[in-house]
ZAZA-722379 format. One record per atom (N, C-alpha, C, O, CB): atom name; x, y, z. Coordinates in nm, 3 decimals. Glycine has a CB too. Example, Ala and Ser with C-alpha at 12.3 -4.5 7.8 and 13.67 -1.06 7.14 Angstrom:
BEGIN
@atome=N	px=1.319	py=-0.569	pz=0.780 $
@atome=CA	px=1.230	py=-0.450	pz=0.780 $
@atome=C	px=1.320	py=-0.330	pz=0.780 $
@atome=O	px=1.424	py=-0.332	pz=0.846 $
@atome=CB	px=1.131	py=-0.447	pz=0.905 $
@atome=N	px=1.285	py=-0.225	pz=0.708 $
@atome=CA	px=1.367	py=-0.106	pz=0.714 $
@atome=C	px=1.290	py=0.003	pz=0.787 $
@atome=O	px=1.341	py=0.114	pz=0.804 $
@atome=CB	px=1.408	py=-0.060	pz=0.572 $
//
This chain:
BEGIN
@atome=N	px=1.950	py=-7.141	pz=2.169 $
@atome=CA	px=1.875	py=-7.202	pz=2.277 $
@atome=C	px=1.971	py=-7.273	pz=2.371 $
@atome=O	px=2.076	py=-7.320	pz=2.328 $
@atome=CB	px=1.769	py=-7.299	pz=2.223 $
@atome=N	px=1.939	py=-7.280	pz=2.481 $
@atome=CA	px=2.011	py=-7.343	pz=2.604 $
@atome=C	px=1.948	py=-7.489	pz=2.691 $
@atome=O	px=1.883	py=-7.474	pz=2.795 $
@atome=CB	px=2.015	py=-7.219	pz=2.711 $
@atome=N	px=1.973	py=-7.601	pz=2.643 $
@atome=CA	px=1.868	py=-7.683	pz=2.709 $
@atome=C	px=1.998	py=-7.708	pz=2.833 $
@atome=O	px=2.119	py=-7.686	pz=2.837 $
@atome=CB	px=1.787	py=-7.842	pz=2.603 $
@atome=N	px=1.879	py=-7.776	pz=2.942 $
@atome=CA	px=1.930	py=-7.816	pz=3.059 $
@atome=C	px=2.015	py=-7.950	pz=3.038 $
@atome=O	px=1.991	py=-8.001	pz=2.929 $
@atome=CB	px=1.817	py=-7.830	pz=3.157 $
@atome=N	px=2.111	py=-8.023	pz=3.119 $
@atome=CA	px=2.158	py=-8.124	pz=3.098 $
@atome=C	px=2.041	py=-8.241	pz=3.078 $
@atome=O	px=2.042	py=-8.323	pz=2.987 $
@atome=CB	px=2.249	py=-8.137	pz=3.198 $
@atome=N	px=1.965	py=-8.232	pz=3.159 $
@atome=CA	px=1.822	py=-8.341	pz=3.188 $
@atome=C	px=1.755	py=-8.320	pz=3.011 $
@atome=O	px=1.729	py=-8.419	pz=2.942 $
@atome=CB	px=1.669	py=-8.256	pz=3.362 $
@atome=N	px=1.738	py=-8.202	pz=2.970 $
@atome=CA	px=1.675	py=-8.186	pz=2.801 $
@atome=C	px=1.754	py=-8.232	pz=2.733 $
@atome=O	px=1.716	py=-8.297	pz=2.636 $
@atome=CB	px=1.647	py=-8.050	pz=2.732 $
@atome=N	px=1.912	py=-8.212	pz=2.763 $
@atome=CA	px=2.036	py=-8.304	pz=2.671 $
@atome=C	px=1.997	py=-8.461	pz=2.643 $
@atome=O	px=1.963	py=-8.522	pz=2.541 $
@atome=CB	px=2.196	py=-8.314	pz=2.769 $
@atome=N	px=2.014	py=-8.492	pz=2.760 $
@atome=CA	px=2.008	py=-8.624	pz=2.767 $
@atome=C	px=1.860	py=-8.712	pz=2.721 $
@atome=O	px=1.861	py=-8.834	pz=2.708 $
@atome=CB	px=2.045	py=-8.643	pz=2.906 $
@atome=N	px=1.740	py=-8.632	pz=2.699 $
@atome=CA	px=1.644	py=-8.667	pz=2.706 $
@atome=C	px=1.678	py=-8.641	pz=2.542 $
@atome=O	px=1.716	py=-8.749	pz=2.496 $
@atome=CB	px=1.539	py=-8.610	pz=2.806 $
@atome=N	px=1.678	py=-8.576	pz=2.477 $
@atome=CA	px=1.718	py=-8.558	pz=2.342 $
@atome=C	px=1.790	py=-8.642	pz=2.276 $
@atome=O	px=1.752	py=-8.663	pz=2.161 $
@atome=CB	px=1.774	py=-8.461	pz=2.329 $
@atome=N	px=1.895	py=-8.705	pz=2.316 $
@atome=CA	px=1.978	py=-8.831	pz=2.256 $
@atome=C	px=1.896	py=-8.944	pz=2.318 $
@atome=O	px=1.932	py=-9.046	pz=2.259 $
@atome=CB	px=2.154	py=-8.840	pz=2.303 $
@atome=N	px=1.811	py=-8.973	pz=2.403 $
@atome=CA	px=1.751	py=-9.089	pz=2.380 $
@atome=C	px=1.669	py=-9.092	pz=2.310 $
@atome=O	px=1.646	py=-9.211	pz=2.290 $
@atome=CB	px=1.714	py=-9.139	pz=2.460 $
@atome=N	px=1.582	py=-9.011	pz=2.235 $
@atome=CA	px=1.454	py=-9.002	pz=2.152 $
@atome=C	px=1.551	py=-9.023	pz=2.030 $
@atome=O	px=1.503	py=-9.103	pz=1.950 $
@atome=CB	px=1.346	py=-8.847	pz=2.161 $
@atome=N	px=1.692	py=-8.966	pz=1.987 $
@atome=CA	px=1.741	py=-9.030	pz=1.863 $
@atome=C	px=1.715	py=-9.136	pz=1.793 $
@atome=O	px=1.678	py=-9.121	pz=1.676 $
@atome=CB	px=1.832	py=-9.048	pz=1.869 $
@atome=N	px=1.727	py=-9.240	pz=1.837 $
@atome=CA	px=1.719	py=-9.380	pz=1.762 $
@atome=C	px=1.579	py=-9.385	pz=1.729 $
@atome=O	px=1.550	py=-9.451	pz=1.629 $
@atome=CB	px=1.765	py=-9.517	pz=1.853 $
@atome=N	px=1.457	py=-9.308	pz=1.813 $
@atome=CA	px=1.323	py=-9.342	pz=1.742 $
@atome=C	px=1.280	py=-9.276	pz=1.631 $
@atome=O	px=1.213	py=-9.312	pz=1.535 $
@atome=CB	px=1.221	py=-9.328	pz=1.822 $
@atome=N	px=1.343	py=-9.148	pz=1.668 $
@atome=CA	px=1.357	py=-9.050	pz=1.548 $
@atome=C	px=1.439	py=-9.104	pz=1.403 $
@atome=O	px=1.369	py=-9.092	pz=1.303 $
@atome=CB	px=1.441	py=-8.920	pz=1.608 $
@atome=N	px=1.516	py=-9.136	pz=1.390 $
@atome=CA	px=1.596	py=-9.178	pz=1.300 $
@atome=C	px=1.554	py=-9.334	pz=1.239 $
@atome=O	px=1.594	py=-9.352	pz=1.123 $
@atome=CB	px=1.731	py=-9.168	pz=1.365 $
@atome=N	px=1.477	py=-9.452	pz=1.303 $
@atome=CA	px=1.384	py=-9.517	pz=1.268 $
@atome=C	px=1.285	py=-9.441	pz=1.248 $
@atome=O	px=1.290	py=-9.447	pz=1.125 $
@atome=CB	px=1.361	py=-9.604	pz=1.337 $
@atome=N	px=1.205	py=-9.380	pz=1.266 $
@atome=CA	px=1.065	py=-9.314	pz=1.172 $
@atome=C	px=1.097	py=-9.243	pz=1.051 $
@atome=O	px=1.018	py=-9.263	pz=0.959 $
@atome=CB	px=0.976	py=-9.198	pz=1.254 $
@atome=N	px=1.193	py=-9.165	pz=1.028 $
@atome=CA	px=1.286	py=-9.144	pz=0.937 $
@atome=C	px=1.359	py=-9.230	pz=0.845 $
@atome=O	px=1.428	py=-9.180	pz=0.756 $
@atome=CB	px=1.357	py=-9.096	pz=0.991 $
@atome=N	px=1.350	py=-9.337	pz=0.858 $
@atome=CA	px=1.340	py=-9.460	pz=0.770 $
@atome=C	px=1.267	py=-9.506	pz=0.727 $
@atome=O	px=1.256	py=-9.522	pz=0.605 $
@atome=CB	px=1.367	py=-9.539	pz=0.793 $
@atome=N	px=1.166	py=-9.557	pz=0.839 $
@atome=CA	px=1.085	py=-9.622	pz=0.789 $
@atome=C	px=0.985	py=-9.552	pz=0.728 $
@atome=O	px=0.895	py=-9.628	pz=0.693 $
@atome=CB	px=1.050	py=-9.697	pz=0.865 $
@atome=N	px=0.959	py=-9.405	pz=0.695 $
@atome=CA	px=0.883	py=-9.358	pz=0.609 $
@atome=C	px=0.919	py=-9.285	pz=0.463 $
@atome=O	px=0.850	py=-9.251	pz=0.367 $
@atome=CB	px=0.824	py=-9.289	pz=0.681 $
@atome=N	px=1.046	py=-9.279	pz=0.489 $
@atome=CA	px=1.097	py=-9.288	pz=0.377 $
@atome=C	px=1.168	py=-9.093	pz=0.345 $
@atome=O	px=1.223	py=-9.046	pz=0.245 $
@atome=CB	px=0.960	py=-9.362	pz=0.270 $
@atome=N	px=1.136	py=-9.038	pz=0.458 $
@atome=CA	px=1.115	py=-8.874	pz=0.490 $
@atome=C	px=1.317	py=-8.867	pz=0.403 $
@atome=O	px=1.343	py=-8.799	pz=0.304 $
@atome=CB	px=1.078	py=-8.811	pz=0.749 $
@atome=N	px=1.398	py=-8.936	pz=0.462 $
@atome=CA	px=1.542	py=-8.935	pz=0.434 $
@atome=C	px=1.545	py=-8.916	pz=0.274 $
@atome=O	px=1.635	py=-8.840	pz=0.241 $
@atome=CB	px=1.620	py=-9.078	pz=0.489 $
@atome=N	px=1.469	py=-8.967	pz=0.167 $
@atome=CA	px=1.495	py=-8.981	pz=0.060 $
@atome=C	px=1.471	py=-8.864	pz=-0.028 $
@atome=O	px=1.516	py=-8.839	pz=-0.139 $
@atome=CB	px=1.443	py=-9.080	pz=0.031 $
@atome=N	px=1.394	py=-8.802	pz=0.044 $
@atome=CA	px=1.345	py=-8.697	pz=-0.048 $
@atome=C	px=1.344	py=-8.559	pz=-0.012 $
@atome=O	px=1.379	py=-8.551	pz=0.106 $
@atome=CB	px=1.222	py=-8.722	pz=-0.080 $
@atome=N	px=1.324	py=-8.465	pz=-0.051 $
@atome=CA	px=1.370	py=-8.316	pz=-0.005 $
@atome=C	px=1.257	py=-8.248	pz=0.108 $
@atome=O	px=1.144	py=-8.251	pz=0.059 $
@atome=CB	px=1.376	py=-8.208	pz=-0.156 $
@atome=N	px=1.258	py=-8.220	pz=0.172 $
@atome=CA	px=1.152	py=-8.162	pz=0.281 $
@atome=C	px=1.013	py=-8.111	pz=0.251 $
@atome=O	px=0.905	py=-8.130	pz=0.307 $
@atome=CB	px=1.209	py=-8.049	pz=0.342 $
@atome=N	px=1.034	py=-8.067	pz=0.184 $
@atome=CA	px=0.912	py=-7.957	pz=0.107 $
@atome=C	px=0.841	py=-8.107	pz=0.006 $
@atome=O	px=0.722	py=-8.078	pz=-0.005 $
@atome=CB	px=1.013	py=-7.773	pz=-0.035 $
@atome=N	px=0.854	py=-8.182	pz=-0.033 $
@atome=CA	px=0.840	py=-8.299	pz=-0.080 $
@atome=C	px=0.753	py=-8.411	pz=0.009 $
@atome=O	px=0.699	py=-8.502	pz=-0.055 $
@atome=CB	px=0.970	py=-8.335	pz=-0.104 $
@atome=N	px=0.742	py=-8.409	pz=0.114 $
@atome=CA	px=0.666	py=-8.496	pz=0.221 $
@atome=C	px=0.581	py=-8.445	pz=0.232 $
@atome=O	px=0.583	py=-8.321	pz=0.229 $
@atome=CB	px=0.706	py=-8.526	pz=0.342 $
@atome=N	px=0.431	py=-8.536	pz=0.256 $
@atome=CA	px=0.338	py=-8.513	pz=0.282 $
@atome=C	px=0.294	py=-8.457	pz=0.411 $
@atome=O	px=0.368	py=-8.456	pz=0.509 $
@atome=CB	px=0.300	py=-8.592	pz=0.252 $
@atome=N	px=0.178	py=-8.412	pz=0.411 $
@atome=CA	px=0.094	py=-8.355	pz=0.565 $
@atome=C	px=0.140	py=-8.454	pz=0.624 $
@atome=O	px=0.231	py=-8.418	pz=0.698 $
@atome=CB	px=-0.086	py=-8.338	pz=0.588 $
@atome=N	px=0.112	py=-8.618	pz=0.629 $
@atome=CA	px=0.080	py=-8.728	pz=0.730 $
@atome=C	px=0.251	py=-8.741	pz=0.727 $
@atome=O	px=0.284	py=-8.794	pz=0.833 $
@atome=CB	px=-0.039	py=-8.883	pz=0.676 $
@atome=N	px=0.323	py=-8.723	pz=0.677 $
@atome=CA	px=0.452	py=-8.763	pz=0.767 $
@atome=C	px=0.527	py=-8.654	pz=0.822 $
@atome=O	px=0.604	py=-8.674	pz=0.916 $
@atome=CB	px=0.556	py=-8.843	pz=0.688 $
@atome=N	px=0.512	py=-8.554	pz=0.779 $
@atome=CA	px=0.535	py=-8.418	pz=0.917 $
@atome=C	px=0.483	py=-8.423	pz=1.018 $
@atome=O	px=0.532	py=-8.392	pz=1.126 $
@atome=CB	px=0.492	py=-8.282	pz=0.900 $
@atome=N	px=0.345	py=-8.474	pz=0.990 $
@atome=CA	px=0.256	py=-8.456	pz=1.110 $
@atome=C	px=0.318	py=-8.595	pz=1.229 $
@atome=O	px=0.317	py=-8.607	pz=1.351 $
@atome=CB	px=0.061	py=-8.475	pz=1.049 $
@atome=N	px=0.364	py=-8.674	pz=1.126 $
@atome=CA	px=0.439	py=-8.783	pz=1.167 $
@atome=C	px=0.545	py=-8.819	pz=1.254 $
@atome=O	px=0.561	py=-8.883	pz=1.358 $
@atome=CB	px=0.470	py=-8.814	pz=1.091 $
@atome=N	px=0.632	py=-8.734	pz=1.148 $
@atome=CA	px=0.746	py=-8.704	pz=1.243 $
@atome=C	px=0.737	py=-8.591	pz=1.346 $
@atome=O	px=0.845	py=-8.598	pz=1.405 $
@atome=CB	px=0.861	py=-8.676	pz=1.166 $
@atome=N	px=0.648	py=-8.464	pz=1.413 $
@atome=CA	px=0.646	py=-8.403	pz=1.512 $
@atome=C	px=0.572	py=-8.482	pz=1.590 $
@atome=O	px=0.589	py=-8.465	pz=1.711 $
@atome=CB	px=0.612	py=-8.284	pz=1.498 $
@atome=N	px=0.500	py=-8.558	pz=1.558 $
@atome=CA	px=0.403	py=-8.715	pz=1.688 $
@atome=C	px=0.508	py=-8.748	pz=1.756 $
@atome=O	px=0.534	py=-8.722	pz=1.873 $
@atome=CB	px=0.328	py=-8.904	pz=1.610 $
@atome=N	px=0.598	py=-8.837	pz=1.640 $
@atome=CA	px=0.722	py=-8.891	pz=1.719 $
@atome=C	px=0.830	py=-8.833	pz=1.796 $
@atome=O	px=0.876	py=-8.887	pz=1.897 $
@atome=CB	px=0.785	py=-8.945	pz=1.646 $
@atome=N	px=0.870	py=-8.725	pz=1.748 $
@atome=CA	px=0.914	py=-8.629	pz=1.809 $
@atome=C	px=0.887	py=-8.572	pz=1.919 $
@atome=O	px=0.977	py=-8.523	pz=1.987 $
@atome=CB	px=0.913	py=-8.567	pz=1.755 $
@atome=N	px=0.767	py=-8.568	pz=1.955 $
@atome=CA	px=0.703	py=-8.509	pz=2.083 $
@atome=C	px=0.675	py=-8.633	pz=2.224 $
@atome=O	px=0.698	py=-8.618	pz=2.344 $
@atome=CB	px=0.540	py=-8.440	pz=2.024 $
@atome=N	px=0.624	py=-8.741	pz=2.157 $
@atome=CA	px=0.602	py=-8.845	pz=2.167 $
@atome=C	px=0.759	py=-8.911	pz=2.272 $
@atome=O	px=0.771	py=-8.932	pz=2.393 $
@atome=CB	px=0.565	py=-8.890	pz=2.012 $
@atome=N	px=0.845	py=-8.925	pz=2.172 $
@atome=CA	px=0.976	py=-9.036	pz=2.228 $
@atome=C	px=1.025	py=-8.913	pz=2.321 $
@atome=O	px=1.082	py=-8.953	pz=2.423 $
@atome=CB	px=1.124	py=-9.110	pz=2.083 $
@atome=N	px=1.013	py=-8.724	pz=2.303 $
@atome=CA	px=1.108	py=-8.680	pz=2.404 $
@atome=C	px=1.023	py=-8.650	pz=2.543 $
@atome=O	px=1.066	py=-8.588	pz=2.640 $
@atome=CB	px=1.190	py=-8.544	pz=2.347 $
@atome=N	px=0.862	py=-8.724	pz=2.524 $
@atome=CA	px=0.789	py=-8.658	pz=2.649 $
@atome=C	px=0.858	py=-8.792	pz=2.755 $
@atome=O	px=0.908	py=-8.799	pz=2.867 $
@atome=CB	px=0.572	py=-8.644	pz=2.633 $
@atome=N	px=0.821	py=-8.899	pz=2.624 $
@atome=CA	px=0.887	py=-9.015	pz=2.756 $
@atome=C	px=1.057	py=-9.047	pz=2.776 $
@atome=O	px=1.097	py=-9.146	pz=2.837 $
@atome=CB	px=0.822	py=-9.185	pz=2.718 $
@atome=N	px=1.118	py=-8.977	pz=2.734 $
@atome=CA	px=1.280	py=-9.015	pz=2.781 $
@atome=C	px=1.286	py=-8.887	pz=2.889 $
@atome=O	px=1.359	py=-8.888	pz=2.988 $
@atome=CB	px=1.428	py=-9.006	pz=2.627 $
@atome=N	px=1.196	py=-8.776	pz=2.853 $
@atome=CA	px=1.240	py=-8.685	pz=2.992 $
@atome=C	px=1.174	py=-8.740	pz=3.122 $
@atome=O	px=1.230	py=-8.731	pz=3.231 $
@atome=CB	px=1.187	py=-8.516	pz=2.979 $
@atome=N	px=1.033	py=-8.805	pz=3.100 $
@atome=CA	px=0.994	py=-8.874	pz=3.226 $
@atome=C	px=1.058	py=-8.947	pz=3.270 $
@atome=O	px=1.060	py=-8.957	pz=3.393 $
@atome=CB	px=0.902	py=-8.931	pz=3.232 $
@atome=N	px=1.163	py=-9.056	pz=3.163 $
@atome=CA	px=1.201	py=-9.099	pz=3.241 $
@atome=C	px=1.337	py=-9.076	pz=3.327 $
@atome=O	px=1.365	py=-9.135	pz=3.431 $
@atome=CB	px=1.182	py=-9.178	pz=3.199 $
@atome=N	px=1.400	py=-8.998	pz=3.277 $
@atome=CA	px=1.495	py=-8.874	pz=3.314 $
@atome=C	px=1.465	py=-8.775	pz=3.469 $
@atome=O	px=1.549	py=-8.720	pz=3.540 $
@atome=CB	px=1.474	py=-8.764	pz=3.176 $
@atome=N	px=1.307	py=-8.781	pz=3.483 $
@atome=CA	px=1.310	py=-8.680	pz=3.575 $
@atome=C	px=1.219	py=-8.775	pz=3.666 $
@atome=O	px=1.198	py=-8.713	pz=3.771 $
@atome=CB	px=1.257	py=-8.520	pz=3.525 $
@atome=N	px=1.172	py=-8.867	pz=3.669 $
@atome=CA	px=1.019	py=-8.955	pz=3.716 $
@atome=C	px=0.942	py=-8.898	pz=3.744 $
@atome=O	px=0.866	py=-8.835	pz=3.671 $
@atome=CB	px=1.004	py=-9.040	pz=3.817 $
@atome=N	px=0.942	py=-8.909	pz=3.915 $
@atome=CA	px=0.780	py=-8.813	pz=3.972 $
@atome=C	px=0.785	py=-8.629	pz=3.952 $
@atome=O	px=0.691	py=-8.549	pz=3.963 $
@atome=CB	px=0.758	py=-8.841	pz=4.191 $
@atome=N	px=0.927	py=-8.603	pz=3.919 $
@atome=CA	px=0.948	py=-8.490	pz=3.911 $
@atome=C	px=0.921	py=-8.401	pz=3.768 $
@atome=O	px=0.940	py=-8.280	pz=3.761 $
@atome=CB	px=1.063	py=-8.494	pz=3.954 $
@atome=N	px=0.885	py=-8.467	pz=3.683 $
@atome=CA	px=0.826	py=-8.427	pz=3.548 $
@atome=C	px=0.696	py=-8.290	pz=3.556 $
@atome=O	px=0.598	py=-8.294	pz=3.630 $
@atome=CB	px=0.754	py=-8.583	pz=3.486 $
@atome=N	px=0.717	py=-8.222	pz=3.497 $
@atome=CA	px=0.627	py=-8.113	pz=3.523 $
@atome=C	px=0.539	py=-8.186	pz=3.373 $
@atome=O	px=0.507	py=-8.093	pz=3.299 $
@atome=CB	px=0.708	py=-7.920	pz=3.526 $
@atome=N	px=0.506	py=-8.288	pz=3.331 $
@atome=CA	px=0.413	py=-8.324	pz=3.231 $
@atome=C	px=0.424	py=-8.514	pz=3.200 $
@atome=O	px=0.351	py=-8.567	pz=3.116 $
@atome=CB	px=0.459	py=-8.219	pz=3.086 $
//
């Protein structure tokens, strides 16, 4: 895959929220297949969540979402 510089950058700011939810649920400790529905479902919320708003704020009025 090829992201744009603007998806780069929008991607390392959602890090730190990602990697706190990943703590704080505890997803790090245990093997993948091992986590429940509610914290997959968890972590793609957050995931979707922290990169809709670092690209808005990355792109402002120009956001196609």
């Amino acid at each position: 895959m090829n992201f744009s510089e603007t998806e780069i950058r929008a991607i390392e700011k959602m890090l730190p929220a990602m990697g706190s939810y990943v703590a704080q649920s505890g997803i790090m400790a245990k093997p993948f297949q091992d986590c429940s529905k509610e914290e997959i479902l968890g972590l793609f919320a957050t995931t979707i969540k922290t990169f809709r708003a670092a690209f808005q704020e990355e792109l402002g009025d120009e956001c196609p979402f």
